[in-house]
MOPAC internal coordinates of N, CA, C and O (Angstrom, degrees):
PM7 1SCF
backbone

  N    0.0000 0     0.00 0     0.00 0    0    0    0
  C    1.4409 1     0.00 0     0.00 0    1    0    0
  C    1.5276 1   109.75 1     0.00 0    2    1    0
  O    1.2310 1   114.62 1   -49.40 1    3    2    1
  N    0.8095 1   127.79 1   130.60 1    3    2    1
  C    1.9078 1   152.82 1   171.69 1    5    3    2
  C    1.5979 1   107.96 1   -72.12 1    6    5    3
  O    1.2310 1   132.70 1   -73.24 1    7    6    5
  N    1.7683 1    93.06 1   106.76 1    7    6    5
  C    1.5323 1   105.02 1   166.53 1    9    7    6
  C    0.9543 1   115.77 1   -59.61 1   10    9    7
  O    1.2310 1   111.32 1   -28.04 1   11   10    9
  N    1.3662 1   133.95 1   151.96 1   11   10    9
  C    1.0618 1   118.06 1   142.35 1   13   11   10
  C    0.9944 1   175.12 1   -34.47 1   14   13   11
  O    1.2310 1   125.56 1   148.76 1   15   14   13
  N    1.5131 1   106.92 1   -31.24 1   15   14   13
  C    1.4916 1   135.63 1   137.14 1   17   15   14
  C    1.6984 1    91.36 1   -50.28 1   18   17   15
  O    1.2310 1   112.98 1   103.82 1   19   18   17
  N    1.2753 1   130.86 1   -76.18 1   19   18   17
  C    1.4929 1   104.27 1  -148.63 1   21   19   18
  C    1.5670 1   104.98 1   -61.69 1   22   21   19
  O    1.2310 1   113.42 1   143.22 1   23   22   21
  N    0.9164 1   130.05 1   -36.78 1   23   22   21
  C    1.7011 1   138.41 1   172.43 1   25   23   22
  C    1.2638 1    99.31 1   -28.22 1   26   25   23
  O    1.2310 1   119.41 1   108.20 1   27   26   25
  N    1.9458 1   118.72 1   -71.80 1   27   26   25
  C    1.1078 1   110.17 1  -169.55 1   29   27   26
  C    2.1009 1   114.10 1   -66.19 1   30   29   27
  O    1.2310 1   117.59 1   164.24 1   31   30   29
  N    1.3706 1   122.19 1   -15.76 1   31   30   29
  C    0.9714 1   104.28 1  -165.15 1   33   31   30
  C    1.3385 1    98.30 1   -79.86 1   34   33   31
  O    1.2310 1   115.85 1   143.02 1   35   34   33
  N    1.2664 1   125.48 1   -36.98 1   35   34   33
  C    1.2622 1   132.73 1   168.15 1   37   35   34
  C    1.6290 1   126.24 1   -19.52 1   38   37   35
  O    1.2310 1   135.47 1   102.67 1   39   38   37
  N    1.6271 1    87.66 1   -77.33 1   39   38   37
  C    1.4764 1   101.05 1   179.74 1   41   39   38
  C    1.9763 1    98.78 1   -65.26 1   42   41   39
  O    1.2310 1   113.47 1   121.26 1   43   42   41
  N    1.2030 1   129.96 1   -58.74 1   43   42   41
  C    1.7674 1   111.97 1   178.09 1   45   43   42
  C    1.2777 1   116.72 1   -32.99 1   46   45   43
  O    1.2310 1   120.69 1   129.80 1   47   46   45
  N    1.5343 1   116.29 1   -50.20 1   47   46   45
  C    1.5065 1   113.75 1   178.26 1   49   47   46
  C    1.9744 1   119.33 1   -67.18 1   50   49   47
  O    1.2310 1   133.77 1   163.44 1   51   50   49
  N    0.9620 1    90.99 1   -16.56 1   51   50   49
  C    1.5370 1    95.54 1   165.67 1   53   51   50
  C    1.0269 1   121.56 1   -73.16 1   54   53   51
  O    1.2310 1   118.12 1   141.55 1   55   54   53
  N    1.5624 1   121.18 1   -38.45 1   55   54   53
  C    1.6584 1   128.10 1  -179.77 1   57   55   54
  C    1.3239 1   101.05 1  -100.51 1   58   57   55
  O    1.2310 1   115.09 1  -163.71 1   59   58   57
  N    1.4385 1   126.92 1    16.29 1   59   58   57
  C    1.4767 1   120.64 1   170.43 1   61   59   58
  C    1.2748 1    98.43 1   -88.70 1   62   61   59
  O    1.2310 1   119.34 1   122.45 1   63   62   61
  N    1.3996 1   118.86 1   -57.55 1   63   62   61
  C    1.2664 1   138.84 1   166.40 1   65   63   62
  C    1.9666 1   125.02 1   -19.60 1   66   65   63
  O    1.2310 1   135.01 1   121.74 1   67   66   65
  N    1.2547 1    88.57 1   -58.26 1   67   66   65
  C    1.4521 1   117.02 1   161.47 1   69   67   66
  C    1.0595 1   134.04 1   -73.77 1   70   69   67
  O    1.2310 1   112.58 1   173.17 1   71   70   69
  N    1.3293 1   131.61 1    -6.83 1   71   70   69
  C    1.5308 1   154.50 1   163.66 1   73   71   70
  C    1.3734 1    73.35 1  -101.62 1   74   73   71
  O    1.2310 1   101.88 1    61.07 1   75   74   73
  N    1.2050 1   150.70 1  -118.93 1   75   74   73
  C    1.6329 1   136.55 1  -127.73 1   77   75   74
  C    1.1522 1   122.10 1   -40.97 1   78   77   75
  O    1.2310 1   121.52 1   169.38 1   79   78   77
  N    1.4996 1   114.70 1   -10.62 1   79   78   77
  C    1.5595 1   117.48 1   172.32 1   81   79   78
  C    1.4796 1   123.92 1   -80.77 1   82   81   79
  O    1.2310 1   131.52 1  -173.17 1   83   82   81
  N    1.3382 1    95.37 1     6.83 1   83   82   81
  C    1.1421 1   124.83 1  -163.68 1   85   83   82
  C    1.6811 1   111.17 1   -90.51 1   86   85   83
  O    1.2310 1   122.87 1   125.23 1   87   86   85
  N    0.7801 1   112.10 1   -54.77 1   87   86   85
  C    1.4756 1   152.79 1  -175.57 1   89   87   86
  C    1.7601 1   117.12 1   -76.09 1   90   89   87
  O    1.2310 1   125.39 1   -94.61 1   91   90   89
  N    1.3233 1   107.25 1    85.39 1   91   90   89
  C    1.6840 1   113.65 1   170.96 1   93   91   90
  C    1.0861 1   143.21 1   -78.08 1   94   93   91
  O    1.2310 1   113.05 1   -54.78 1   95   94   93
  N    1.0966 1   130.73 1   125.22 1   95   94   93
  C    1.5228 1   131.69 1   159.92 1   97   95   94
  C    1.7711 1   119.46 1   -26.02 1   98   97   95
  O    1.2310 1   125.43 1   -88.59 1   99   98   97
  N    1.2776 1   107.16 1    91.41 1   99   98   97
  C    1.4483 1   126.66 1  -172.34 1  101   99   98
  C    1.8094 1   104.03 1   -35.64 1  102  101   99
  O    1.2310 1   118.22 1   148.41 1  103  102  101
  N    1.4424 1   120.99 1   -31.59 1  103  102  101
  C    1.2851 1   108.12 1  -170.23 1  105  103  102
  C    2.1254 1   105.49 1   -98.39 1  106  105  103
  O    1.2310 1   132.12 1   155.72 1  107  106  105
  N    1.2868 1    94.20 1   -24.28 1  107  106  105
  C    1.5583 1   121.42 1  -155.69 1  109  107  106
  C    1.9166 1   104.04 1  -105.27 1  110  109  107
  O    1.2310 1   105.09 1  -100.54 1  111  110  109
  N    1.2388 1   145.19 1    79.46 1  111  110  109
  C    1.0986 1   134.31 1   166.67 1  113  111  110
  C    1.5215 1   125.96 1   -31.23 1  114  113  111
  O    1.2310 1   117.36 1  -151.95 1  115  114  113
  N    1.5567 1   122.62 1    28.05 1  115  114  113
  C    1.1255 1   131.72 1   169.38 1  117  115  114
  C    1.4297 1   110.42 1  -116.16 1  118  117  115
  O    1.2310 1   123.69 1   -28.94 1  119  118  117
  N    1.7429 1   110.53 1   151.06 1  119  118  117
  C    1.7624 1   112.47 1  -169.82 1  121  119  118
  C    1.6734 1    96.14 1   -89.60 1  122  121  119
  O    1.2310 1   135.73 1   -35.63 1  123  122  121
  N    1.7425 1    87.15 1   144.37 1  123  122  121
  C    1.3926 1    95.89 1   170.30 1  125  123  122
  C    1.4143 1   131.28 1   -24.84 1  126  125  123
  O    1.2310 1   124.02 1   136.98 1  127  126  125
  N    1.7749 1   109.90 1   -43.02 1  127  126  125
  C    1.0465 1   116.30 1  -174.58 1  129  127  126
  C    1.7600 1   114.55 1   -67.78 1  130  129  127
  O    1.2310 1   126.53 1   134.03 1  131  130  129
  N    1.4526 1   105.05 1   -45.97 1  131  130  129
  C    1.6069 1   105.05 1   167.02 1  133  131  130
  C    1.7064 1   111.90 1   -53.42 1  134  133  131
  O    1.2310 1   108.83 1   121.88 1  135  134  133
  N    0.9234 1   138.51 1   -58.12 1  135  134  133
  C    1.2344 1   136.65 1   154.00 1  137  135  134
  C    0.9510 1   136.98 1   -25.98 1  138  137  135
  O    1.2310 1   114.04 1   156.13 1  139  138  137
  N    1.4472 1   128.88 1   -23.87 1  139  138  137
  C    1.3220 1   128.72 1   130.83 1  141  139  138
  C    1.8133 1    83.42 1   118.60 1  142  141  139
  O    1.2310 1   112.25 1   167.75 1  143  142  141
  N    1.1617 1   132.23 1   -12.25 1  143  142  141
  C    1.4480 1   134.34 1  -176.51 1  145  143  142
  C    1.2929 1   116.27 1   -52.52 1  146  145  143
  O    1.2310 1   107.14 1   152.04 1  147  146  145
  N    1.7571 1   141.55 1   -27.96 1  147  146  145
  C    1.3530 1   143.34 1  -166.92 1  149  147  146
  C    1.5629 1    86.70 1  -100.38 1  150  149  147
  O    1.2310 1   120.96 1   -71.44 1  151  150  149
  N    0.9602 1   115.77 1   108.56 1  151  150  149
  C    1.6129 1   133.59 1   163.16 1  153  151  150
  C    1.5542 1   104.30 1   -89.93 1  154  153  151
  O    1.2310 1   107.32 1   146.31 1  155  154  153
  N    1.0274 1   141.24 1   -33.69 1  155  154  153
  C    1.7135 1   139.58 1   175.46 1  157  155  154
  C    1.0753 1   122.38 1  -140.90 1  158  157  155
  O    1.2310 1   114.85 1   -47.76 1  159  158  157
  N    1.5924 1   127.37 1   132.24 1  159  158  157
  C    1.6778 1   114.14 1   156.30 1  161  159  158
  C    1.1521 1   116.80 1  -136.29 1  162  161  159
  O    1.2310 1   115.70 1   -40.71 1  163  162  161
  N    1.4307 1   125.77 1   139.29 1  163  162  161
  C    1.5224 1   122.11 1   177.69 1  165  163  162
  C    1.5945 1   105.58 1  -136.36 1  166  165  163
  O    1.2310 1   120.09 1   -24.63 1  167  166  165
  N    1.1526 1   117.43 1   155.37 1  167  166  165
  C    1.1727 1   122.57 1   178.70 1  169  167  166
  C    1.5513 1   107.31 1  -116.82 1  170  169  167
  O    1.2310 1   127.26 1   -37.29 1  171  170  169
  N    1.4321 1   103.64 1   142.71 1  171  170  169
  C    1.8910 1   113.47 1   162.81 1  173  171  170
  C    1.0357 1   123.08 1  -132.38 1  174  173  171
  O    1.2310 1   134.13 1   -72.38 1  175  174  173
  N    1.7366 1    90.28 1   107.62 1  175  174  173
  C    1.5115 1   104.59 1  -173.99 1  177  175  174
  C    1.2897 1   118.45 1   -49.55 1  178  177  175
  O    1.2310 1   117.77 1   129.47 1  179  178  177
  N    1.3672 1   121.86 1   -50.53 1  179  178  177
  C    1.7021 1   126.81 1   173.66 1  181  179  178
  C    1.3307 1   116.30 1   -39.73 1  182  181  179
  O    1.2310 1   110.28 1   147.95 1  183  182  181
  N    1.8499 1   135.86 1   -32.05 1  183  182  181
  C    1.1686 1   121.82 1  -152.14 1  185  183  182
  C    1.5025 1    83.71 1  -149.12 1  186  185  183
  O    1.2310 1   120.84 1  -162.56 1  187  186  185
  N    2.0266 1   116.00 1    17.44 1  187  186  185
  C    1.4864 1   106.99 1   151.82 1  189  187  186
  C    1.3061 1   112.85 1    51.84 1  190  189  187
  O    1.2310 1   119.57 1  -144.60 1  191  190  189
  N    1.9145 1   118.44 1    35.40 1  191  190  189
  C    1.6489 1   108.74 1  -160.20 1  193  191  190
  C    1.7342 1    81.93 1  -129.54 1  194  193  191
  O    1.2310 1   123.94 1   -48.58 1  195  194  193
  N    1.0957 1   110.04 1   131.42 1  195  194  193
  C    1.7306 1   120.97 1   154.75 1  197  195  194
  C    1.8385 1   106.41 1   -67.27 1  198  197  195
  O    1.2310 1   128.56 1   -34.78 1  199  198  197
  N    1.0214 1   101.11 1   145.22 1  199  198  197
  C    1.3944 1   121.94 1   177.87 1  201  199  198
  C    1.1453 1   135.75 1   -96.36 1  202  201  199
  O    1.2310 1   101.39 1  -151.22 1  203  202  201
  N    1.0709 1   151.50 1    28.78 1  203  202  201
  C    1.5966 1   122.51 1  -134.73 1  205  203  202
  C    1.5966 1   102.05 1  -119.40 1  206  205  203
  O    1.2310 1   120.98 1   -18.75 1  207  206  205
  N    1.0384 1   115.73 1   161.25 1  207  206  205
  C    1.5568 1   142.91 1  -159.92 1  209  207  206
  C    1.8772 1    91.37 1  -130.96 1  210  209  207
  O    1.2310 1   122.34 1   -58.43 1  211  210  209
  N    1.4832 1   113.13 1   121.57 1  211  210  209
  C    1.6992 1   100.57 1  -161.39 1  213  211  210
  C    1.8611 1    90.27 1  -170.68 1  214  213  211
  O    1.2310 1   129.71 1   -49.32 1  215  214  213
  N    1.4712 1    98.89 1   130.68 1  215  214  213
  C    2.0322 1   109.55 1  -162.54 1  217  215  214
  C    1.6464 1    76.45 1  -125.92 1  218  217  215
  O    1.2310 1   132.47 1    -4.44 1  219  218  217
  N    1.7873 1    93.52 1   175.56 1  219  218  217
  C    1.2381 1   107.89 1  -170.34 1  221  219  218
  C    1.2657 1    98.11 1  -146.08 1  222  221  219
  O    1.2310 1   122.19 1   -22.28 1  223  222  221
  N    1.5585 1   113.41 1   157.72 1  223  222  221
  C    1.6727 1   100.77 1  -178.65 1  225  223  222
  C    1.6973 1   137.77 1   -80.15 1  226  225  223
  O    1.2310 1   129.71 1  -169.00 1  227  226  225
  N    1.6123 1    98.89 1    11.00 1  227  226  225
  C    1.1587 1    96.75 1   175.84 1  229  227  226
  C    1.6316 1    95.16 1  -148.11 1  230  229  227
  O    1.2310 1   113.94 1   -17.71 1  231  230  229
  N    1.8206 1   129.08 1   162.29 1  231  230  229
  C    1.2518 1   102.77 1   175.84 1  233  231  230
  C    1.6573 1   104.74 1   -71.97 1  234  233  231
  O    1.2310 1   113.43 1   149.27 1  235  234  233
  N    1.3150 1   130.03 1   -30.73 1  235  234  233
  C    1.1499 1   125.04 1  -130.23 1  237  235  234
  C    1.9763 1    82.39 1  -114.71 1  238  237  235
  O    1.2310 1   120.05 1  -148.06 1  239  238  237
  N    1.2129 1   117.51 1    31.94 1  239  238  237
  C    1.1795 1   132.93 1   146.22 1  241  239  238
  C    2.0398 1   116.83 1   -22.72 1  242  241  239
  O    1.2310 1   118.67 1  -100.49 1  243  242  241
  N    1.3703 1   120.15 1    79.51 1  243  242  241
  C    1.1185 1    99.12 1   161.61 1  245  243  242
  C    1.3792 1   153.03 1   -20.22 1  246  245  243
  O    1.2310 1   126.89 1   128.46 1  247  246  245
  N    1.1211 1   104.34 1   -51.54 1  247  246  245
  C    1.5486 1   143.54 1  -163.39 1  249  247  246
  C    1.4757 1   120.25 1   -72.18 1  250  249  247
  O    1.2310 1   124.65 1   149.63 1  251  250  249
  N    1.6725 1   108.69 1   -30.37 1  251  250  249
  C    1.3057 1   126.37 1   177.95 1  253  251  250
  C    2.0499 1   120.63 1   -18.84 1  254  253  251
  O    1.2310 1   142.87 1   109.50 1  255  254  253
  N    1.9566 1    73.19 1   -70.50 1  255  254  253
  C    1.9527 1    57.08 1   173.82 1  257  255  254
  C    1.2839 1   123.84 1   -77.05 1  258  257  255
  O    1.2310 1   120.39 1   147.03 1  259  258  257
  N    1.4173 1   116.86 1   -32.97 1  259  258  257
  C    1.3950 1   114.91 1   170.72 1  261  259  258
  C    1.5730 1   123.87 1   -19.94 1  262  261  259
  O    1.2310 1   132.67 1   114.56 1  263  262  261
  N    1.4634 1    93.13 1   -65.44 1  263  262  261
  C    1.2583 1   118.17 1   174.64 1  265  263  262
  C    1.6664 1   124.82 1   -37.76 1  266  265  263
  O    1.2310 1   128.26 1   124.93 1  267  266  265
  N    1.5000 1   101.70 1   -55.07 1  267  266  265
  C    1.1638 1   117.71 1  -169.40 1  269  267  266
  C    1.2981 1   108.68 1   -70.16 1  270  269  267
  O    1.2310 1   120.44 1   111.08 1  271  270  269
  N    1.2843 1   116.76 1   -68.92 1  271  270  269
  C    2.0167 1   115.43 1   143.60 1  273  271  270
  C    1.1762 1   120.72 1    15.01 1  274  273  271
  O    1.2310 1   124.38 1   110.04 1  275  274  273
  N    1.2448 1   109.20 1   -69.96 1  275  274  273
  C    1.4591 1   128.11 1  -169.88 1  277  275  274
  C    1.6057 1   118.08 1   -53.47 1  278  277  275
  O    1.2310 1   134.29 1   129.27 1  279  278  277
  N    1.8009 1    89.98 1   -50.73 1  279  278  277
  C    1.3389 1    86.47 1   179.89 1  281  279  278
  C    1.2368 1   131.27 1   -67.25 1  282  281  279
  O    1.2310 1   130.17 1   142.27 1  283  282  281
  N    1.6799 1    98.00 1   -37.73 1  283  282  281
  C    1.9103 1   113.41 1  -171.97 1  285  283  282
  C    1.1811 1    95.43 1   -68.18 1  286  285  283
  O    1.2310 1   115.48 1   157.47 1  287  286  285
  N    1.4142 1   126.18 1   -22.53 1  287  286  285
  C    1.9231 1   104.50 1   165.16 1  289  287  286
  C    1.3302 1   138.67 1   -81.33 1  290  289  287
  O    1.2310 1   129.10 1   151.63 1  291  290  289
  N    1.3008 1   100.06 1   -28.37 1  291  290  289
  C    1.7299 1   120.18 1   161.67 1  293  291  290
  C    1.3325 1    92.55 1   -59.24 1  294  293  291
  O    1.2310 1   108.99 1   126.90 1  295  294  293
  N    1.8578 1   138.23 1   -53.10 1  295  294  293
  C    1.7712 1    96.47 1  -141.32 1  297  295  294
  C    1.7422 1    86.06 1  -109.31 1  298  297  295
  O    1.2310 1   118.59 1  -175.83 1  299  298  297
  N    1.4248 1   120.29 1     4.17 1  299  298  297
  C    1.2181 1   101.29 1   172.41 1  301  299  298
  C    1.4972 1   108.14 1   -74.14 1  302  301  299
  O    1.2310 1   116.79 1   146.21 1  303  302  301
  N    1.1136 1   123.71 1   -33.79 1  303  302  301
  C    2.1294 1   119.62 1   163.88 1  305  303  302
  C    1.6273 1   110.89 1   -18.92 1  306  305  303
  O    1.2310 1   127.72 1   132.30 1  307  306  305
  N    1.4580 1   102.75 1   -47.70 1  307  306  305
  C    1.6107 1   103.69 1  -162.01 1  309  307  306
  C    1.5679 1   125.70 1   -79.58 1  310  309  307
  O    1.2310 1   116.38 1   -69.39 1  311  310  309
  N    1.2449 1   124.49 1   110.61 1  311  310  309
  C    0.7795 1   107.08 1   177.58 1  313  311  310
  C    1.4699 1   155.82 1   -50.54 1  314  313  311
  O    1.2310 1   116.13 1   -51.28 1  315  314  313
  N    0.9250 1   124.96 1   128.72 1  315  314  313
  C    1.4250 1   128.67 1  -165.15 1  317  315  314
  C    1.4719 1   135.36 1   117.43 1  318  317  315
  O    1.2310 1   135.43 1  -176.70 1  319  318  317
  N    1.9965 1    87.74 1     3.30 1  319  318  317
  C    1.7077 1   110.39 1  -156.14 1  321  319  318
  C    1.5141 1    87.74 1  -135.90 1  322  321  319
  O    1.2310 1   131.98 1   -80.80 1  323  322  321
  N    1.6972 1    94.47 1    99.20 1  323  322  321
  C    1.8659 1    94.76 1   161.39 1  325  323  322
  C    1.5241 1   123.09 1  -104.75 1  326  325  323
  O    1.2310 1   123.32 1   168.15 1  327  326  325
  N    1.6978 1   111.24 1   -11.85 1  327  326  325
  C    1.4375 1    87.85 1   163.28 1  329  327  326
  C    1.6154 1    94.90 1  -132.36 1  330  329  327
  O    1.2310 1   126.71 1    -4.15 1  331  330  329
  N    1.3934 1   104.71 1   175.85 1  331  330  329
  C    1.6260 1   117.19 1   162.73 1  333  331  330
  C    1.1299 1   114.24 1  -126.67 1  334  333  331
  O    1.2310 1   125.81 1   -35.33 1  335  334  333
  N    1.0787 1   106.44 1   144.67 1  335  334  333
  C    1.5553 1   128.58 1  -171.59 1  337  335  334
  C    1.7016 1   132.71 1  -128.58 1  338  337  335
  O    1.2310 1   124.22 1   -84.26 1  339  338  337
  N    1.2682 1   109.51 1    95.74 1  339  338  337
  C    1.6395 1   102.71 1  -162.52 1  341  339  338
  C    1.4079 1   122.30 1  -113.22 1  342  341  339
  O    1.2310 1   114.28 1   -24.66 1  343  342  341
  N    0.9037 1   128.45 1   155.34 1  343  342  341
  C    1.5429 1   122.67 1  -168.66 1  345  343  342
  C    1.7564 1   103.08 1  -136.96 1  346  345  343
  O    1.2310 1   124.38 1   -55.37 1  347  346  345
  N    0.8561 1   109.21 1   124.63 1  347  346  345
  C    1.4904 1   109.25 1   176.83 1  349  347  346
  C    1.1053 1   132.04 1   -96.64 1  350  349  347
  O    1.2310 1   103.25 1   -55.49 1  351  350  349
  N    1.5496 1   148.38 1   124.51 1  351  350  349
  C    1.5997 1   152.59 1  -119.23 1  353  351  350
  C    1.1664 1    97.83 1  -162.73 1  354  353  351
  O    1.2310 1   120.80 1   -47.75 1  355  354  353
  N    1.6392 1   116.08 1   132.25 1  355  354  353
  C    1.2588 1   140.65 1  -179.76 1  357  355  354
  C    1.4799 1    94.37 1  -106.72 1  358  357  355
  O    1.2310 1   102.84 1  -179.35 1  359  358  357
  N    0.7970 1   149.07 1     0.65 1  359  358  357
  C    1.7958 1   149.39 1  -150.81 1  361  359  358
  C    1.8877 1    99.04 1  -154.52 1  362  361  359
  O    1.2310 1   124.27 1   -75.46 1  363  362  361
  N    1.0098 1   109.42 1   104.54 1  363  362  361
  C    1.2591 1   160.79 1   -38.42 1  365  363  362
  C    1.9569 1   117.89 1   -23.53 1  366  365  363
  O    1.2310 1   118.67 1   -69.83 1  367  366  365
  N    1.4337 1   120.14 1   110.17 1  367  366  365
  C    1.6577 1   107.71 1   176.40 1  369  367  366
  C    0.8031 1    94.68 1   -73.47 1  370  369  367
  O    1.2310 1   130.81 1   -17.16 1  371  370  369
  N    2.0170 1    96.76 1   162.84 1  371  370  369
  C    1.4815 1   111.06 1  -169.19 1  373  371  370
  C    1.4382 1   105.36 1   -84.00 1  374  373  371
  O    1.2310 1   115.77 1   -44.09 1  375  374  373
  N    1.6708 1   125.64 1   135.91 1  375  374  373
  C    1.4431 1    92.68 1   164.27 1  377  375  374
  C    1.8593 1   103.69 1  -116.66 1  378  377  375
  O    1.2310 1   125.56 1    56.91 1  379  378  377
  N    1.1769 1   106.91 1  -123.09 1  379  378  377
  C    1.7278 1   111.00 1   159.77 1  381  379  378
  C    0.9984 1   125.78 1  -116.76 1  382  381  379
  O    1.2310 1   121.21 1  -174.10 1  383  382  381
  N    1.3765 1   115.28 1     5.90 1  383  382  381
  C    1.7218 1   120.93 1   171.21 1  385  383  382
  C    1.6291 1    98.68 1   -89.14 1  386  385  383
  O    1.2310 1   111.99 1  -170.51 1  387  386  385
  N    1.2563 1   132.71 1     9.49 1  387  386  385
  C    1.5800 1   130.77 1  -172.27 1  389  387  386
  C    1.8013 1    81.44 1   -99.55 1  390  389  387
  O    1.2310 1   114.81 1   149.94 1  391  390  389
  N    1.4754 1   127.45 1   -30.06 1  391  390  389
  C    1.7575 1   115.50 1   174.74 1  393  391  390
  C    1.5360 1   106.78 1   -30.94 1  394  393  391
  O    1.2310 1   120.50 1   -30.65 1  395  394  393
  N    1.2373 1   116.65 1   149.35 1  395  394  393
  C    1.5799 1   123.45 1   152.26 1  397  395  394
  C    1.5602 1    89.29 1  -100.43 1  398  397  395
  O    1.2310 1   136.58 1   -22.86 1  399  398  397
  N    1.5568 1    85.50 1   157.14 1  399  398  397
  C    1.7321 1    99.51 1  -177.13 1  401  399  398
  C    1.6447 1   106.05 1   -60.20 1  402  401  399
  O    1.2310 1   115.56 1   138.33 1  403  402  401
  N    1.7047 1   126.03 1   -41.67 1  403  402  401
  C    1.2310 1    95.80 1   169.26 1  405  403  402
  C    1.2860 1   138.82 1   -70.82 1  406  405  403
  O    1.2310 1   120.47 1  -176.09 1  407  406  405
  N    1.5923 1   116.71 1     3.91 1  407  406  405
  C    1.5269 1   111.70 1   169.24 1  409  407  406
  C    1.3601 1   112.56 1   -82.09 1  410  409  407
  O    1.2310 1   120.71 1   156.38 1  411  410  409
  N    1.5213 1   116.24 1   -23.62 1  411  410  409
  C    1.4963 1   120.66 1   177.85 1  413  411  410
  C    1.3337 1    98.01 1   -71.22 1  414  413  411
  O    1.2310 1   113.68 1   127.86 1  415  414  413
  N    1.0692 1   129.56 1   -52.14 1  415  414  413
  C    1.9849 1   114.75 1  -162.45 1  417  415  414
  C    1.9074 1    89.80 1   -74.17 1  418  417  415
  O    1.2310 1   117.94 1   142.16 1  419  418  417
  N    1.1210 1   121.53 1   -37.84 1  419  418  417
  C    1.8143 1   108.02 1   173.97 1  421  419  418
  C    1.3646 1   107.33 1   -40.32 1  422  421  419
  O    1.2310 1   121.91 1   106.84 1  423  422  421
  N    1.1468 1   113.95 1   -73.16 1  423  422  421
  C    1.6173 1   130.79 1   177.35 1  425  423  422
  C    1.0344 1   109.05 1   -42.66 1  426  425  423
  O    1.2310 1   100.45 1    98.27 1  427  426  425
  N    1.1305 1   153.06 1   -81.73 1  427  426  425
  C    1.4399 1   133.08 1   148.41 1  429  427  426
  C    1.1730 1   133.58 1     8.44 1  430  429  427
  O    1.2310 1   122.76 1    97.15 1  431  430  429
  N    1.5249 1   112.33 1   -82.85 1  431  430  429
  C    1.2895 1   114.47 1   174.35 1  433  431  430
  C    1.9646 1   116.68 1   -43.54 1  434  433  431
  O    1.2310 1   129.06 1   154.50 1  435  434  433
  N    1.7547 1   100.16 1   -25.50 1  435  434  433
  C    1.6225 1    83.81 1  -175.72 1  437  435  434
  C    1.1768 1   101.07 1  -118.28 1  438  437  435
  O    1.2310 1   122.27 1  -115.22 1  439  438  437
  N    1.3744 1   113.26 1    64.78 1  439  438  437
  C    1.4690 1   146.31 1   160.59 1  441  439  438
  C    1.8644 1   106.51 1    44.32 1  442  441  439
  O    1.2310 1   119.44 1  -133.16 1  443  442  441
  N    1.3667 1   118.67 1    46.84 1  443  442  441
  C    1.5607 1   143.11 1   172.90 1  445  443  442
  C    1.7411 1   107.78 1  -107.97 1  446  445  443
  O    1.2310 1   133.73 1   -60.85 1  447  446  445
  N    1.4307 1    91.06 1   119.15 1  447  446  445
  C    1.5006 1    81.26 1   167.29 1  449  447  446
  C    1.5359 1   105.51 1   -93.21 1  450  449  447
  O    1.2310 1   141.86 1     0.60 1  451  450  449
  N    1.6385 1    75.17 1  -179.40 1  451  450  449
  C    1.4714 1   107.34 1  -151.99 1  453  451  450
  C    1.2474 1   103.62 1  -134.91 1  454  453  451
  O    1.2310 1   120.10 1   180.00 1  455  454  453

């Protein structure tokens, strides 16, 4: 049976999830999440902090803070989430099998292979 606490972490990480779909790749009109970039998320209810564990496809990634920006403004919107917290991971590397198929047919369409 599901505490409540886990209930609520549950359902936050669902709409964390869903707010990151939110959220694009500054060069690439696909969301982080299609991109395969959010490698982890957890939420804590006690300290109301988003989690996420999140790589990029290159180290020397411009975009980094951009990126990161992006998110802590998307998930600070949500309620129940006053800070964010990210940690960045080379382990899993990014490759192009982390694409979801709709970032591959995006990419495509704007003449990028895939």
């Amino acid at each position: 049976m599901l505490t409540r606490t886990d209930a609520k972490r549950r359902d936050v990480t669902a709409r964390i999830w869903q707010a990151l779909r939110e959220v694009e790749d500054p060069e690439i009109p696909v969301s982080l999440v299609d991109m395969g970039l959010i490698v982890a998320v957890d939420y804590d209810p006690a300290a109301r902090a988003a989690r996420l564990k999140i790589t990029y496809t290159a180290m020397g990634c411009p975009a980094m803070e951009m990126i990161q920006d992006d998110i802590r403004q998307r998930l600070l919107r949500e309620p129940g989430i006053d800070s964010v917290e990210i940690e960045v991971v080379w382990d899993p590397v990014w490759d192009r099998r982390r694409l979801s198929e709709t970032a591959r047919a995006t990419m495509r369409d704007l003449g990028i292979g895939v």
